[in-house]
C-alpha positions as CSV (number, residue, x, y, z in Angstrom):
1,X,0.0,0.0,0.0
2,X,2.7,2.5,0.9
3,X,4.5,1.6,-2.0
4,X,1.7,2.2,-4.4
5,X,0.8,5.8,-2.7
6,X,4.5,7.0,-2.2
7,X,7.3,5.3,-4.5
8,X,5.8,4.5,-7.9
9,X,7.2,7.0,-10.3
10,X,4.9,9.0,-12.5
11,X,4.9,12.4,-14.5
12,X,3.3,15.2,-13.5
13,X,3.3,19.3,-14.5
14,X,5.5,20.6,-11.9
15,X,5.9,24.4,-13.6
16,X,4.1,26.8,-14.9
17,X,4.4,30.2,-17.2
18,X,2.1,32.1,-17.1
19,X,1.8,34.7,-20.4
20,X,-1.3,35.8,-19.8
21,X,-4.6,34.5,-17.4
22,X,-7.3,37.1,-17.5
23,X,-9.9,34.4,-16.4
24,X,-11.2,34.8,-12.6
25,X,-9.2,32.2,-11.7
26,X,-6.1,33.3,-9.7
27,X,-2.5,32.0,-11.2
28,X,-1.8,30.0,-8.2
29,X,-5.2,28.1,-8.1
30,X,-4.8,27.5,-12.2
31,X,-1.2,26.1,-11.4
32,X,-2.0,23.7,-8.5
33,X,-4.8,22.4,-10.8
34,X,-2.8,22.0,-13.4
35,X,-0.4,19.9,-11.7
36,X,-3.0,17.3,-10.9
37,X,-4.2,16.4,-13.9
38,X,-2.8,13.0,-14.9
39,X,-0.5,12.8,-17.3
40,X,-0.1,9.4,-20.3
41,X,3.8,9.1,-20.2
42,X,5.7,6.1,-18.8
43,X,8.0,7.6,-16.4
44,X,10.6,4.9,-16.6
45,X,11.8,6.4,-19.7
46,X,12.4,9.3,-18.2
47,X,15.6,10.9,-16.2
48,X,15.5,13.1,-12.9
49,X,15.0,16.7,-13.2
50,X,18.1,18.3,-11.2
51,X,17.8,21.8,-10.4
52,X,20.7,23.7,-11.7
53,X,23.3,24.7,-8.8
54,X,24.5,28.2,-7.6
55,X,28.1,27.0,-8.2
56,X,27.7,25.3,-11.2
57,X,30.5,27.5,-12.9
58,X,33.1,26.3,-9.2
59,X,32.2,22.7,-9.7
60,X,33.1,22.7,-13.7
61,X,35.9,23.6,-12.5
62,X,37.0,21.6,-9.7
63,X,35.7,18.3,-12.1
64,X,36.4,18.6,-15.2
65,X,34.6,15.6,-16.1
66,X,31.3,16.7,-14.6
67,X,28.7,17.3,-17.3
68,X,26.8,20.3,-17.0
69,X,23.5,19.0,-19.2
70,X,22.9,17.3,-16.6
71,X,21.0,20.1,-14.9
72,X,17.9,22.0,-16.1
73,X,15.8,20.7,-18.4
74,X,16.2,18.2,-21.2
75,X,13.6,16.4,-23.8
76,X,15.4,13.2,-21.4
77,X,13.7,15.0,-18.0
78,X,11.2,17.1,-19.3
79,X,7.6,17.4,-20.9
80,X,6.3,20.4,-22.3
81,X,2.7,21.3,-22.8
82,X,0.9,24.8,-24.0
83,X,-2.6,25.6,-23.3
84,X,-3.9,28.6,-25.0
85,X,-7.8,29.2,-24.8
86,X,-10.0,32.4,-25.8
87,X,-13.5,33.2,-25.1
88,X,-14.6,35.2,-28.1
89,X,-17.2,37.7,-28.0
90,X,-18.1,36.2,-31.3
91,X,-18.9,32.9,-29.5
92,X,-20.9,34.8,-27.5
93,X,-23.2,35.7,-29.8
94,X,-22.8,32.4,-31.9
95,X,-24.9,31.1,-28.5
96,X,-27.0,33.7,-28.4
97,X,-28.3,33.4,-31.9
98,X,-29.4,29.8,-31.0
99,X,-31.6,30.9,-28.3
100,X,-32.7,35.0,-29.6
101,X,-32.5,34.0,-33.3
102,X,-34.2,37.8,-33.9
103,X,-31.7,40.1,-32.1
104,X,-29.4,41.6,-34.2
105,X,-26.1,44.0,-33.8
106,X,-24.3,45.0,-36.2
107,X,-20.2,44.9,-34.9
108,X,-17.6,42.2,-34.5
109,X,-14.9,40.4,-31.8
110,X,-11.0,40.8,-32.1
111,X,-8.7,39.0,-30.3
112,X,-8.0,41.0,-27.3
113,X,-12.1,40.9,-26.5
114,X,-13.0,44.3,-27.8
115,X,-16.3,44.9,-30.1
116,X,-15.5,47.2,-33.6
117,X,-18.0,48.1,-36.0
118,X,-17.7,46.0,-39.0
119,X,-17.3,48.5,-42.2
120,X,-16.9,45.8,-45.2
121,X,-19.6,43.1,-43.7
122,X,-23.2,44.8,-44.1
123,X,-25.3,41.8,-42.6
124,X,-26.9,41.8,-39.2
125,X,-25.0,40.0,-36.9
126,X,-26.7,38.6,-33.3
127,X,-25.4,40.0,-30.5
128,X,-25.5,38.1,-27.3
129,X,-28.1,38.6,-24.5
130,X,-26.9,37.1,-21.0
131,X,-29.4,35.1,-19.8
132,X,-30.1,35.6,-16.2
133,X,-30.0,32.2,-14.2
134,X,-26.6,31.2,-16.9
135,X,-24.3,33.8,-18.4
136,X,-22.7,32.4,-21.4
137,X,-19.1,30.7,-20.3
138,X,-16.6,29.3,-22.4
139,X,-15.1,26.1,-20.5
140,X,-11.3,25.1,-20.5
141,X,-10.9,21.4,-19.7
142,X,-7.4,19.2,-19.5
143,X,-8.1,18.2,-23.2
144,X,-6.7,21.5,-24.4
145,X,-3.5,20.8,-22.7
146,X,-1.5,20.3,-26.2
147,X,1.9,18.0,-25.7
148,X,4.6,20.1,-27.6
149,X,7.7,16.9,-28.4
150,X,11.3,18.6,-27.5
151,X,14.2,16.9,-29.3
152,X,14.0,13.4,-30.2
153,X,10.5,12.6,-28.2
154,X,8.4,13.0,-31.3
155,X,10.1,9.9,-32.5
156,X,10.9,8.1,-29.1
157,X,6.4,8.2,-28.6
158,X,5.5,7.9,-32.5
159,X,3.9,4.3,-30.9
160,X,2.2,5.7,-28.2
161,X,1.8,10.1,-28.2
162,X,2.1,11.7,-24.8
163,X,-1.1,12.8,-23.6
164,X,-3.6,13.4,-20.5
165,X,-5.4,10.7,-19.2
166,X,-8.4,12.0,-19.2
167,X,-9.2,15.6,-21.6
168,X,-12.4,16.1,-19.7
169,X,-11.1,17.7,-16.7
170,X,-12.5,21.2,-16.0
171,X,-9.9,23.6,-15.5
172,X,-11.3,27.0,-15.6
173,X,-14.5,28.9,-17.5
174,X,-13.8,32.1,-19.1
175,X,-16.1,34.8,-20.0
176,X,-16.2,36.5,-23.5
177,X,-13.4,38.4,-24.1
178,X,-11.2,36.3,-21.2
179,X,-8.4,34.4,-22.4
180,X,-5.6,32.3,-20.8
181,X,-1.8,31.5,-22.7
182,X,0.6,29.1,-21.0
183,X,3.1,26.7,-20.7
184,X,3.8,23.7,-18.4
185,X,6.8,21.4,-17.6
186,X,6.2,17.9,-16.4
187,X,8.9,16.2,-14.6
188,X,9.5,12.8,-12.8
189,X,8.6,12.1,-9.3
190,X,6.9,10.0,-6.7
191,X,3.7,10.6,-3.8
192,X,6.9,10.9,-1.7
193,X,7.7,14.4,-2.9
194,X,4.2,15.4,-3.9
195,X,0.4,13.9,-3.7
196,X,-0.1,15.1,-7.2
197,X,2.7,12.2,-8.3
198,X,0.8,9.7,-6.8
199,X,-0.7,7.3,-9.5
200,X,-3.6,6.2,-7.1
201,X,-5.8,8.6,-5.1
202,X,-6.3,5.5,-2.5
203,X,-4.8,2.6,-1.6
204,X,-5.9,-0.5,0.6
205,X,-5.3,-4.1,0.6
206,X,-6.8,-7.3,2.1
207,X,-5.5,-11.0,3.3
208,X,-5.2,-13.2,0.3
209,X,-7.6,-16.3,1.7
210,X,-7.1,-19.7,1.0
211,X,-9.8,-21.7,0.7
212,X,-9.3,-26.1,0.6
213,X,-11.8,-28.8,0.4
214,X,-10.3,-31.3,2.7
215,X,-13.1,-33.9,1.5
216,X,-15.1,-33.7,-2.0
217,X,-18.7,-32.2,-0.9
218,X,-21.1,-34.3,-3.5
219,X,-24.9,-33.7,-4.2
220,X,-27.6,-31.5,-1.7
221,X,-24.5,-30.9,0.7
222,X,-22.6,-29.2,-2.0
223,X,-25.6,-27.3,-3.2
224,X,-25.9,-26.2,0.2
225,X,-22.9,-24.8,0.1
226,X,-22.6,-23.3,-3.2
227,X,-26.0,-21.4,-2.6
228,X,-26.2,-20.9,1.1
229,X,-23.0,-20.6,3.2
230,X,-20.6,-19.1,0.8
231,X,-22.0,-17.6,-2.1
232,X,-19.8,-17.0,-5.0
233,X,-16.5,-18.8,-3.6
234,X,-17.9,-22.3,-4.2
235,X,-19.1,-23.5,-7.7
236,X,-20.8,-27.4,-8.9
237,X,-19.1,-29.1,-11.5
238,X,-20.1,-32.4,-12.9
239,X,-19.2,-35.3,-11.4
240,X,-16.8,-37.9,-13.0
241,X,-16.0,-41.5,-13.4
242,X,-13.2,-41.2,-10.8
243,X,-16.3,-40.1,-8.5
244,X,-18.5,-42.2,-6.2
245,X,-21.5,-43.8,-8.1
246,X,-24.7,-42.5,-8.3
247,X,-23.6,-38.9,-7.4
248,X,-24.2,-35.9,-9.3
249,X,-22.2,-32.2,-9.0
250,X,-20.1,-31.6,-6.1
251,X,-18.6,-28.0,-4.7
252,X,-14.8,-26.8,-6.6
253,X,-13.6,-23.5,-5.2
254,X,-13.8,-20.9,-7.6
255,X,-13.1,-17.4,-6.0
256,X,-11.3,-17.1,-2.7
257,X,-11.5,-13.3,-2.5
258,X,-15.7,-13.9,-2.4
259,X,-15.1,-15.0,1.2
């Protein structure tokens, strides 16, 4: 059990830079939720990110044989992922349109959220009307997360592509004109140094029972058993030449854990 919660290594985003996050979600709060979702990558063929000392440039030169790629980050130690989600204004009133089909506004959405009158485009265009018990929200899930191959991983996971476990993790919901840019570095590690390396939320375990027929158990005795005492652990199985005459089934363990 211990060794399942604390010393099987896994992957997991350990930092993250932030460009921009104009959601409502503080950076902090994004970044600790980041760094739980589950990541697909075996971390056996990974290496151990070492933080790059103060004295690097003293120990070069006290061992000249010491390798200084070794520290920092590598494609051998690290995995990089970008997230970059926007919640146009345009969306916005894509939604709308669905549920007000007859309002109308004639502008359109840039980038950075703004509305602009739109000069070569004469059609009405619906504008979007917040509906009172749901304002329209744009939802960022793990799914988004997109794995970006440094050096030679591209080729190393051509069989199997680096990836969340699951892409329907909520993450954050922005509102029109909220965005969020990013980029996250996995590294290697065990529950020992963090929770969020842990590759099993809970952990328990049971005796392994052993169950023996000292005697065969033949007929209504059997049946009895199979049906009444220990349901599930006990199954009837045709009886055989080898068996007394004029019997019929008699009890076989099947499944010890049932008991």
């Amino acid at each position: 059990r211990r060794i399942l919660l604390s010393e099987i290594y896994t992957m997991a985003i350990e930092k993250v830079y932030i460009e921009d996050n104009t959601s409502i979600i503080h950076d902090e709060v994004l970044a600790h939720r980041l760094g739980l979702v589950p990541l697909m990558a075996d971390a056996r063929l990974f290496e151990d990110y070492l933080q790059e000392p103060d004295n690097l440039d003293e120990l070069l030169d006290n061992d000249p044989t010491l390798n200084a790629d070794i520290y920092g980050t590598n494609d051998a130690n690290t995995l990089v992922f970008k997230l970059d989600a926007f919640c146009s204004h345009r969306e916005a009133r894509a939604a709308s349109q669905k549920q007000n089909p007859n309002t109308t506004r004639q502008e359109t959405s840039t980038r950075d959220g703004s509305d602009q009158d739109d000069d070569q485009e004469t059609s009405s265009r619906p504008t979007y009307e917040y509906p009172e018990d749901r304002p329209f929200t744009k939802n960022v899930y793990s799914g988004d997360l997109k794995w970006v191959p440094q050096g030679d991983q591209e080729h190393r996971f051509q069989a199997d592509p680096i990836r969340v476990v699951h892409d329907d993790i909520l993450l954050a919901k922005l509102r029109p004109g909220q965005n969020m840019t990013l980029e996250c570095h996995a590294f290697r590690g065990n529950g020992g140094n963090h929770a969020k390396f842990s590759p099993v939320c809970t952990a328990s375990y049971r005796l392994m029972p052993k169950v023996e027929i000292l005697k065969d158990i033949y007929d209504e005795a059997a049946e009895d058993l199979v049906h009444l005492y220990e349901p599930g652990v006990f199954a009837l199985i045709p009886t055989t030449a080898s068996d007394p005459p004029g019997t019929r089934v008699k009890a076989k363990v099947v499944n010890p854990y049932a008991c």
